[in-house]
N, C-alpha and C positions, 0 to 999 in steps of 0.2 A: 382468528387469522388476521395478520396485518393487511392491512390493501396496501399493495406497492405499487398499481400502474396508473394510478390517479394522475403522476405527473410527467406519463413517459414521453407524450405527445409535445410536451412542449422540451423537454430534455432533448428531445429528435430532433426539434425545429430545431434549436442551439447547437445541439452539433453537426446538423446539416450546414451550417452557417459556414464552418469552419474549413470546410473545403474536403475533399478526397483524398483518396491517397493514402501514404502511410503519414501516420505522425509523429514516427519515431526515426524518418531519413536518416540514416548515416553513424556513426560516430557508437556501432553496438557491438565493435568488435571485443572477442575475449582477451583483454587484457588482466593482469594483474590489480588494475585500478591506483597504479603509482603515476608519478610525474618526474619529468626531469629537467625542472628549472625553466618553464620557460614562463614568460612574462606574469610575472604575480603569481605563478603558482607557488605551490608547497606540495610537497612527497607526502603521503600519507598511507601510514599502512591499512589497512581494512576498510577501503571505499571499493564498491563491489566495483568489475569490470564497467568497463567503456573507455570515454572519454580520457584520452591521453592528453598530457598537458595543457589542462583546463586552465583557464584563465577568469578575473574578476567580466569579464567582457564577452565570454565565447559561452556557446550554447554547450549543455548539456546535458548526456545519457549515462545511465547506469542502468545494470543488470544483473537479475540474477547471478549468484558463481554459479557455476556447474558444479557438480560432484558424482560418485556413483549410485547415486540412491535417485534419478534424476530429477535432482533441484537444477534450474538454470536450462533445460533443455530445447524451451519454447523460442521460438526464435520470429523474425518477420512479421510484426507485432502490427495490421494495419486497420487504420478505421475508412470504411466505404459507405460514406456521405449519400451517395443515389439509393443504398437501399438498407441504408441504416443497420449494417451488418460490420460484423469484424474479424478478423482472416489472423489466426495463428499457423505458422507454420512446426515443424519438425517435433509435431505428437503423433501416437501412431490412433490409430480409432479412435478419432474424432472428427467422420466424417469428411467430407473434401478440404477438412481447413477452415471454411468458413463460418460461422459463429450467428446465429440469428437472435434479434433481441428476444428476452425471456419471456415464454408468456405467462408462467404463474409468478415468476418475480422478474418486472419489467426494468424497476429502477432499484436503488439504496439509497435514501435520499437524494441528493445531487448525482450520482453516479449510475450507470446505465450496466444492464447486468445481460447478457449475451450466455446463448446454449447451444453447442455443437448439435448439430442431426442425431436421432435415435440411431435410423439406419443407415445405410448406403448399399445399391446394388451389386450383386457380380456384373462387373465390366461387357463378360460374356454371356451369362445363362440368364441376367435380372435378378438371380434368388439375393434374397433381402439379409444382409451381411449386419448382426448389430454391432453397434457401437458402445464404446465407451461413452459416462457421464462426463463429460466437460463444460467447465462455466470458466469465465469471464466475464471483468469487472473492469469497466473504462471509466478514468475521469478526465476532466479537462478543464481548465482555469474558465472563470468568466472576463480575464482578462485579455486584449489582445494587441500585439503591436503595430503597426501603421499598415503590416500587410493582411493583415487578420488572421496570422498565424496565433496560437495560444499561448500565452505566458508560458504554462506547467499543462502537464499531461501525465498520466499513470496510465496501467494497466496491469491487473492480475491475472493467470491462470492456472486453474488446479483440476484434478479429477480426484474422487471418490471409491476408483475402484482396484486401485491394488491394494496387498496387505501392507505394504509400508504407504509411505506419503504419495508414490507416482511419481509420473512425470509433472514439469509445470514452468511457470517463471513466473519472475517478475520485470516489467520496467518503467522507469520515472525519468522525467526528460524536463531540461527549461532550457527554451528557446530567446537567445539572445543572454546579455550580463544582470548584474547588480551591481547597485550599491548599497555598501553596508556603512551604516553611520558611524561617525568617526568623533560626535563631539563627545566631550567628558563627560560621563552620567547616562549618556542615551540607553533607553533599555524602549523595547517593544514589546509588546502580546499580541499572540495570532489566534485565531479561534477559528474550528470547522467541526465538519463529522469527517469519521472516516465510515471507510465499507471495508468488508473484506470475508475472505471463505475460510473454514474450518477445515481441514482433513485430519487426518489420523493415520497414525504407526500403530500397526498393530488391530487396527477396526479397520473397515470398508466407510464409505458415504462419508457427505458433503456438509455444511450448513455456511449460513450466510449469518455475517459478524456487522454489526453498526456501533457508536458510539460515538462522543465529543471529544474535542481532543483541542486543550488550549496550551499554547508554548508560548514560555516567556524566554527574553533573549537580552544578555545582558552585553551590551556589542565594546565595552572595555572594561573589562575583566572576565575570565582571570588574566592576570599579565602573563606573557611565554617572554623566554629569553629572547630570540629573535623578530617577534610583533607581531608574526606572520598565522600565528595559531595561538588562542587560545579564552577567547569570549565564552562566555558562562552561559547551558542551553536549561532549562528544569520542563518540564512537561508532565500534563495530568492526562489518561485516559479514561473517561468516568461515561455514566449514562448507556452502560455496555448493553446487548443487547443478542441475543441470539436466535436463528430463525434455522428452520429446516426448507429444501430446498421448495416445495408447495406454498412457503411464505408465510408457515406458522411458528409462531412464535415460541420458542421450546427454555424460555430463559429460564421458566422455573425447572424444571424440569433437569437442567443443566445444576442449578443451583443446589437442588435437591441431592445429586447424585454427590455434589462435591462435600456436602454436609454427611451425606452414610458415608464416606470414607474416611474422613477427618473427626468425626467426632462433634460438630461445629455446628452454627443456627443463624448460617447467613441467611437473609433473606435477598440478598443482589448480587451480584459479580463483582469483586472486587476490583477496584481502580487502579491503573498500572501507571508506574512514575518512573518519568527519566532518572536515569543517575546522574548529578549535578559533579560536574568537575573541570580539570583545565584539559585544553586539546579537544574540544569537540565541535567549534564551526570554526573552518578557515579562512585564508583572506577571499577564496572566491567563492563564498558563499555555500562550501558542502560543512553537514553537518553527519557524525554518526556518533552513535552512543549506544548504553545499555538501557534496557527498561524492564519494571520486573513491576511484581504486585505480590502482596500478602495478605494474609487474617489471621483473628485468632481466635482459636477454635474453645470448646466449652471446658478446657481445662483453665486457660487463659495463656497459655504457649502461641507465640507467634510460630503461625507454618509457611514457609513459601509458597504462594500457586502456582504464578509463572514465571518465565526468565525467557530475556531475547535480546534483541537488539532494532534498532531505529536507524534507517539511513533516507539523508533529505539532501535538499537543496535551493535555496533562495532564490528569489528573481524579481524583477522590478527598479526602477529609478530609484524609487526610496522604499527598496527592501518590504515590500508592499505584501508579498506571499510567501509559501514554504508547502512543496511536494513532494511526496514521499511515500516509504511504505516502511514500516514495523513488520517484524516478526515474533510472536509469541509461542512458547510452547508451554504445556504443564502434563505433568503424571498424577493429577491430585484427581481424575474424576473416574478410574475406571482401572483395576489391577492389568497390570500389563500393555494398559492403550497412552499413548501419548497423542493428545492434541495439540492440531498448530494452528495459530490465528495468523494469517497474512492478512493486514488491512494497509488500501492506501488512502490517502488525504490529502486533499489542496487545501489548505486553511490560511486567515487574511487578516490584515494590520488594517482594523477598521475604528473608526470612533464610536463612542456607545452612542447609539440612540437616545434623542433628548426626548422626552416626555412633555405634549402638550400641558 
């Protein structure tokens, strides 16, 4: 069993720092996720909801889409500093809303991991009403600007207990602009982990996802015809990892299951890769893409495992971070079940460590 609450006490301190409140204020309404011209934007098709007429300068929310299966439903996303708790709205049993941090999985590395109530009472009689399983997944930049607001901010959540996916959302925020380098040649790397939970179509229950996750960014090229879009993103997710909700570690186990169906002798979780192409970070700093991962199994045939998609967004003077969340799914580990990996990540433009 992994120990995950080793580091929750000081993850607490850090985000008690941050202040109260929601940290997602403002800017969550459902839109489309297009723009219309206004200063430095660009139109884009397929950036989830929020933020209308975002600019290299102006802060930043996106969100889940909604659809009928309910993806996108989670709404009023707030982190509560005095008692280290976090408040979803518009799920149905999950308790009053409120979210208390986990006690068998306290953090995911950097990121803090919150569990709706078992129960709640009838209003009138007391008798003990149960609830749905509900988790959320908060993260928050170590970075912060002059008001000690966060750079980046995420947050997941999902539940385990219907037969398709559930209810759930997601949302990813940067507060205040960017800038994205502009001389000829400039290219970055970012490196973090992410976190994130597992559900299922077609199964019940939860598990919790970890991994590294380095992106490189190439900020001229490819060229687009009008300047406004189209810098080159590639990304690796590797170092995969999967836990069951008690905070055991069930990778092999996962690994196992995808080799009796395929025929195949992984021993790891395969690594998942951007698709590199033009049109994928624009001039203010949003990026979305495809990402997908493979093997090949004991005939020597490359099989698919997963296929999703990645939506972020930049922040900092000098282009310094990148928040975000992935979505993954695959049908390789179980007849009839499709799993989803929602992971989010603040990962950072840092220099390598020099070696005494």
């Amino acid at each position: 069993v992994m120990k995950f609450g080793t580091s929750a006490l000081a993850l607490c301190v850090f985000l008690a720092a941050c202040g109260s409140g929601t940290p997602f204020n403002g800017e969550t309404d459902d839109t489309d996720g297009s723009t219309d011209g206004g200063a430095g934007s660009t139109s884009r098709e397929g950036l989830p909801p929020g933020t209308e007429n975002p600019t290299p300068d102006s802060d930043i929310t996106r969100t889940e889409p909604e659809d009928e299966n309910g993806n996108g439903q989670a709404e009023g996303y707030t982190y509560n500093a005095e008692d280290d708790t976090f408040t979803v709205d518009g799920l149905a049993f999950d308790g009053n809303n409120v979210y208390a941090r986990g006690t068998q999985v306290a953090d995911l590395g950097p990121y803090a991991v919150y569990e709706a109530a078992e129960t709640v009472n009838d209003s009138q009689t007391g008798q003990p009403i149960q609830q749905f399983a509900h988790r959320a997944i908060y993260g928050v930049s170590k970075n912060t600007d002059a008001s000690g607001t966060p750079k980046t901010q995420f947050a997941i959540v999902r539940t385990g207990q219907y037969a398709d996916y559930g209810f759930g959302g997601f949302i990813y925020k940067r507060a205040g602009g960017v800038t994205l380098e502009s001389a000829e040649g400039a290219q970055g790397i970012y490196t973090g982990s992410t976190a994130g939970i597992r559900d299922f179509s077609g199964a019940g229950g939860m598990q919790y996802t970890t991994g590294t996750l380095t992106v490189q960014v190439d900020f001229g090229d490819f060229n687009d015809a009008d300047g406004s879009v189209g810098d080159g993103v590639s990304g690796t997710l590797s170092d995969r990892r999967i836990y069951d909700v008690s905070g055991r570690d069930v990778t092999s186990d996962v690994v196992a299951n995808i080799n009796a169906e395929n025929d195949s002798s992984l021993t790891s979780l395969p690594a998942a890769l951007f698709e590199v192409g033009p049109g994928v970070l624009d001039a203010n700093g949003e990026i979305i893409g495809s990402i997908n991962s493979s093997f090949v199994n004991n005939e020597g045939d490359k099989v698919a495992y997963e296929s999703g998609n990645y939506y972020a967004v930049m922040a900092g003077d000098d282009s310094q971070e990148i928040v975000g969340v992935l979505v993954l799914e695959n049908t390789a580990e179980a007849q009839g079940v499709t799993a989803r990996d929602t992971s989010g990540f603040i990962i950072y433009r840092e220099p390598t460590p020099v070696t005494p």
